[in-house]
Every structure is written in C-alpha cells, then in structure tokens.
N, C-alpha and C positions, 0 to 999 in steps of 0.2 A: 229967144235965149232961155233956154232950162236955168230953173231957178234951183239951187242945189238945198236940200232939205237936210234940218237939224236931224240927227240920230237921236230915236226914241229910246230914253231912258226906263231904263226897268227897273221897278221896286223889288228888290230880294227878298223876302223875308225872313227872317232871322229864324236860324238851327231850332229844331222843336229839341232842345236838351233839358232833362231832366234836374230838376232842382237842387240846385248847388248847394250840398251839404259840406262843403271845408274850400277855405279860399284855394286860388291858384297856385300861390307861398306854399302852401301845407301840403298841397299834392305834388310836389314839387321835392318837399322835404322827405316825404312819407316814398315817393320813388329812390332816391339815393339811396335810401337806407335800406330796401330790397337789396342793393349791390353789394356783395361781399366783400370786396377787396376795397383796402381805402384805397387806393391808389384809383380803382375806376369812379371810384363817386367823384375823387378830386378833379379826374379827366374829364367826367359826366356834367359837372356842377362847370367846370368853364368853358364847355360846350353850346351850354343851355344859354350861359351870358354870352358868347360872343355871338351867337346866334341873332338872341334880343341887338346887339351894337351894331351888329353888321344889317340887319333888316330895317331895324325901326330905329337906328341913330341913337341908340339910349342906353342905359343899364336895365339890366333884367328888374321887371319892376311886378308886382302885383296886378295892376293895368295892362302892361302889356302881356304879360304870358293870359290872361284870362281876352284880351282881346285876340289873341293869335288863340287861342284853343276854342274861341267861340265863329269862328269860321269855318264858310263850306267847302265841300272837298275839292272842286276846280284853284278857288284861291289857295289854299292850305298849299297844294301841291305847286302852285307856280310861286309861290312864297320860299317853300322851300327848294326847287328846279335853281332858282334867282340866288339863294342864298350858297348851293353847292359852286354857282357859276360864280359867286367874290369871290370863294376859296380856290378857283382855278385857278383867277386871274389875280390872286395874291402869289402865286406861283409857293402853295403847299404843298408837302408831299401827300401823295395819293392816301398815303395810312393814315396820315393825320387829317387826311379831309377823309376818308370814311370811319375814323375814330369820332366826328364830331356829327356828322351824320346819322351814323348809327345812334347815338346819345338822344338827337334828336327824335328821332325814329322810335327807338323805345319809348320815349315820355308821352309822346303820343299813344303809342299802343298802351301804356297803362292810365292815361286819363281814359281813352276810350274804353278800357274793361269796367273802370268804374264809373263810365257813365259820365264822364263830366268834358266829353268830345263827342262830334259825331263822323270823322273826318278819318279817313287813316293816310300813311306814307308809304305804301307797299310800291309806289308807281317811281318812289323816286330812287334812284337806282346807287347803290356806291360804284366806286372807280374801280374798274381791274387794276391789279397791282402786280408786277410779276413778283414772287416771290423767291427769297432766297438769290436771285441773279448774282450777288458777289458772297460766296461764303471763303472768303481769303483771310487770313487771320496773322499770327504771327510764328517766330518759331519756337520750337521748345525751349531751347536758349536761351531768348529773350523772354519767356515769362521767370523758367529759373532765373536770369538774371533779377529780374521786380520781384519774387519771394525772398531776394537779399535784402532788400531795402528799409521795411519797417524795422524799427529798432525793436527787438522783442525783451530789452529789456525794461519798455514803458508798457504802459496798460494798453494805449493806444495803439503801440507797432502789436503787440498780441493780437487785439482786437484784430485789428486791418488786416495780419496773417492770417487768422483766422479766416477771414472775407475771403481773401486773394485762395485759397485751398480750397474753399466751394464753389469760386467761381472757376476754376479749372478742373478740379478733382470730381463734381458733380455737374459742371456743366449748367450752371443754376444760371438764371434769368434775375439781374438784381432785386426787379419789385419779388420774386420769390425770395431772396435772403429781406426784406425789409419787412417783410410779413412773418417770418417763425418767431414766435412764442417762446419763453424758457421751455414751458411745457409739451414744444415738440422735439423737444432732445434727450435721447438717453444716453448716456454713457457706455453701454454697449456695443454701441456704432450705428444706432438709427435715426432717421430725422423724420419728422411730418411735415410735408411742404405743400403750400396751394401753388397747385399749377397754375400756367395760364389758361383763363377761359374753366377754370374746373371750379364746382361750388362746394367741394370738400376736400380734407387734404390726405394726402396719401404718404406711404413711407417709402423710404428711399433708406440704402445702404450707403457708409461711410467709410471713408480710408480709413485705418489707423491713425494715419499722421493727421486728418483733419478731424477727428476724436481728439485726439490729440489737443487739437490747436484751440477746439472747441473749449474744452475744458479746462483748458489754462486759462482764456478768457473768462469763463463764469468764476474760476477763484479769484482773477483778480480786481471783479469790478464792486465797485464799492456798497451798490442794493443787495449784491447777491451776497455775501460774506453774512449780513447780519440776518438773515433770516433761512430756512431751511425749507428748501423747492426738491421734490419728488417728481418725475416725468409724468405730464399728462394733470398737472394739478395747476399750473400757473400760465396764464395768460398775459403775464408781463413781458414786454418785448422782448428777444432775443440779445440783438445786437442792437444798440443805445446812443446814443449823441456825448460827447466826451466835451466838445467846446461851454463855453461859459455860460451861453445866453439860454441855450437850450439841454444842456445836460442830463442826463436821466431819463432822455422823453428817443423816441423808436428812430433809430435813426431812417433819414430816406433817402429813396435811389439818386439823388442829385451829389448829396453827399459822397455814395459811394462811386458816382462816375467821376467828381474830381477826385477823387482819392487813385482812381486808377490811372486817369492821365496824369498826374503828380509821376507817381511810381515810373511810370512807363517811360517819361520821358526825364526823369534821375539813370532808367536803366540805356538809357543813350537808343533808346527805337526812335526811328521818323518816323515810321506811322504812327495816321493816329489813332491811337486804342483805346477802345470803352469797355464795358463790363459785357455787351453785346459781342462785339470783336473777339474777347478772351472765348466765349460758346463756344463760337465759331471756329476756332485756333483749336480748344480741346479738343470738340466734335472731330476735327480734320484729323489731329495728330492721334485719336485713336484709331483712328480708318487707317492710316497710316501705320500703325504699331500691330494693328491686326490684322493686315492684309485685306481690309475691305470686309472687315464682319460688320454688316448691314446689319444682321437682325439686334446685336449686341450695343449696336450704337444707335439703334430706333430705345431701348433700355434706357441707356444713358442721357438721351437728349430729350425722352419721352413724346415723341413727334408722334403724332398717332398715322399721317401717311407715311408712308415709305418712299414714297416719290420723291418726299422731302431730302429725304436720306439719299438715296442716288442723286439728286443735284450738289452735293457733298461729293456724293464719290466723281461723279464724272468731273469735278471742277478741281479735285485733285488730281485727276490721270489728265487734264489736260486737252481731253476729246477733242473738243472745237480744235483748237490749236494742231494739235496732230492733222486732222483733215484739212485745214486749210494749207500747211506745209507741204501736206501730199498733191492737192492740185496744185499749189503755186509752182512745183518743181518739174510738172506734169506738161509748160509751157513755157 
C-alpha cells in the first residue's frame, strides 16, 4: 500500500519593497485626493472599505491595507479575481462592480508608482456591461407637467426649478449640477461644468429661461445677498442644502434624486423617474424635435462616441420592433 506523502511547504519570501516612507492610511489619503470630483473619492474611499469587509472580514484598517499591499502578484490577483466573484454573487450591477474595481485597481497602480507595492491588477479584468440598452425616458408632458410643481414662490421651489431646467434644458448628469461652483455661472448664459470622467471643466450654453431660473435663485439665497460674487472668483457651491441640519453646505446628488421622484410622482407618472431618466427623456425628445440631428445631440449630451448616440436614435424609431413584426407576419 502506497503511503501518501504530506505536501511540501514552501517558504515565500517577502516582496523586496522599498522602505516605507508614509503609512498605508496616508497613502490611501494622499490617493483620494488626486481625484477631482468628490463624489469619485466618496465612491473610491467605499470601495477601498468594502473591499477590506468583504476579503478580510474587517473594516479598512491600517494593518490590513499595508498587509494586502505587502503581497505577491499570484496572491494579490486571486485576492482580488475572489473579491470581483462576492460582487457577483451579491447579485451587483455590473457598473457598480466595475465602479469598485476599478477604485481598487487605481490604488494599486498609485502605491505601485510610489514604490510602496510591487504587485499590479492589470489581470483582473472588469465586467462588460452593455451600455445604454434602455434609453426610454418620459414624455414632454410629463416633465412640463413636474416644472408645475415647485412652488416658485419659496427659495426652495426656485432652487429645485432651477435644478429641474438643467436637468432637461442641458441634459446635465446630477453629480455635474452638485459640482458647479457660484463661480461657474455668468449671467450671460454660460456655465462651467465638470463632465464625467473629465479633469477640468468646460462651458456650456444656457436657455434663457434657465439664466433665468438660475438667477433668481442666487438673489434669493441667503449667503449670496450679503456679499458680492463676480464669475469665475468664487468657489462656493452653486446650488446648497436648504434643510435644517445641513443648510448652507453643497447640496448632493441623493438629495436631488429624491427631489425628483417627489416631483415626478405629485406629477401623476408611474414610472419611475430619476435625474438619469430626465437625460434620457431630453436626449430622446431632442432627436425627436430635430428629426434625428445626431451630431447636435452628441453637443447636448456631450457623449464623445456617436454610437452612443444612434443607440438613442435606433431605440426611438423602434428598429428591433419593426423587424421582428416584419418576420412574425412573414409566417
């Protein structure tokens, strides 16, 4: 009888990394704040912890991120292969597992520039995601109908008008209205806006009416009256938090997605509508209004492929649908 033999254990030796000049916390810290937009350092920074909870059982700790960064690249990658495969099988959406990945994946690549990894994640791959598949939105109706809604003669129905006219009239992305500045508005009709994925901000043309609406807002909010703001001189939030607890401080995009399903469904719609949806609905109803000017509505949505844009147009002429009527009635 063969006698079956214990498996020989190998000693690894530990990463030859260069001497650790700032703890794991500090490079940690010192990453985020490379990131321009708050909104990605907030997505970045719960990334980084759920990472830590879901791997090693724990909160992000000093210890563990300097034990996971002090690993070889076989582990490193099945650590992280392991950790994309919880997010599967928590049943996430694919954005939100490669929004947490990719987070992942950067902080890696910037301890590794500074030397304080020797490991990368280039292996570990994000999810396809088909994009754009539903851009169905609402009708023109039904958002005129939610522009009734705020009361404009409170700060706040202003304020929200205001919101609700960029989010249709500019087709704006909320984290881009949570991000403008006083100082990227002029009173002429232009705005400064950070796009998505862009690390500076760019100007954009304004209706009238949302000059308009803009403006009446900044007369009547209570910071802006007592002191005197110039375009392009003040960095103080745009648009602000009006509730008790947090009053005065930049309002954010949570805020403005209930505000929208509030409105939406005072305006009697069953679907359900977010600040994303309203894009979507403008994007469509200008295709619509224009007869399918692509290049006008790559302008307005600032999509940099076009492809993007024809998944717009085709999903308003209905393609699929037309073909499949055409064979069903073909038998």
């Amino acid at each position: 009888m063969n006698s079956m033999r214990s498996p020989v254990s190998k000693t690894i030796p530990v990463p030859n990394l260069p001497e650790v000049t700032r703890s794991s916390s500090e490079l940690l810290a010192e990453f985020l704040r490379l990131k321009i937009s708050a909104n990605t350092q907030r997505n970045y920074s719960k990334a980084i912890a759920d990472f830590c909870r879901r791997t090693y059982n724990s909160e992000a700790s000093e210890q563990l991120l300097s034990q996971f960064l002090s690993l070889y690249q076989p582990e490193a990658v099945y650590q992280a292969l392991q950790y994309r495969q919880l997010l599967i099988e928590a049943k996430l959406a694919p954005s939100t597992i490669n929004v947490r990945l990719s987070a992942l994946k950067s902080f890696v690549d910037y301890a590794r520039t500074v030397e304080q990894c020797s490991f990368n994640l280039a292996d570990v791959a994000c999810l396809k995601v088909e994009s754009y598949g539903d851009t169905t939105g609402i009708e023109v109706a039904g958002f005129r109908e939610m522009l009734q809604i705020p009361d404009r003669s409170t700060v706040k129905g202003i304020r929200d008008y205001a919101i609700l006219r960029l989010l249709w009239d500019n087709a704006l992305r909320r984290n881009e209205i949570c991000s403008l500045d006083m100082g990227d508005f002029s009173a002429s009709g232009r705005l400064a806006i950070l796009g998505k994925g862009k690390m500076q901000k760019s100007q954009i043309d304004l209706s009238s009416a949302t000059t308009i609406a803009i403006s009446q807002w900044l007369a009547v909010r209570d910071d802006y009256r007592s002191r005197s703001v110039s375009c392009g001189e003040s960095s103080d939030p745009l648009f602000t938090s009006l509730d008790r607890r947090s009053k005065g401080h930049r309002l954010d995009g949570s805020t403005i997605y209930r505000m929208v399903r509030k409105f939406s469904e005072s305006a009697g719609i069953e679907k359900v509508v977010s600040p994303h949806r309203i894009r979507h609905s403008a994007i469509t109803a200008y295709l619509d209004a224009s007869d399918g000017n692509i290049r006008a509505a790559q302008g307005l949505s600032r999509h940099a492929n076009l492809n993007t844009l024809n998944r717009y147009d085709d999903n308003r002429h209905k393609y699929q649908a037309q073909a499949t009527n055409v064979l069903a009635d073909l038998v």
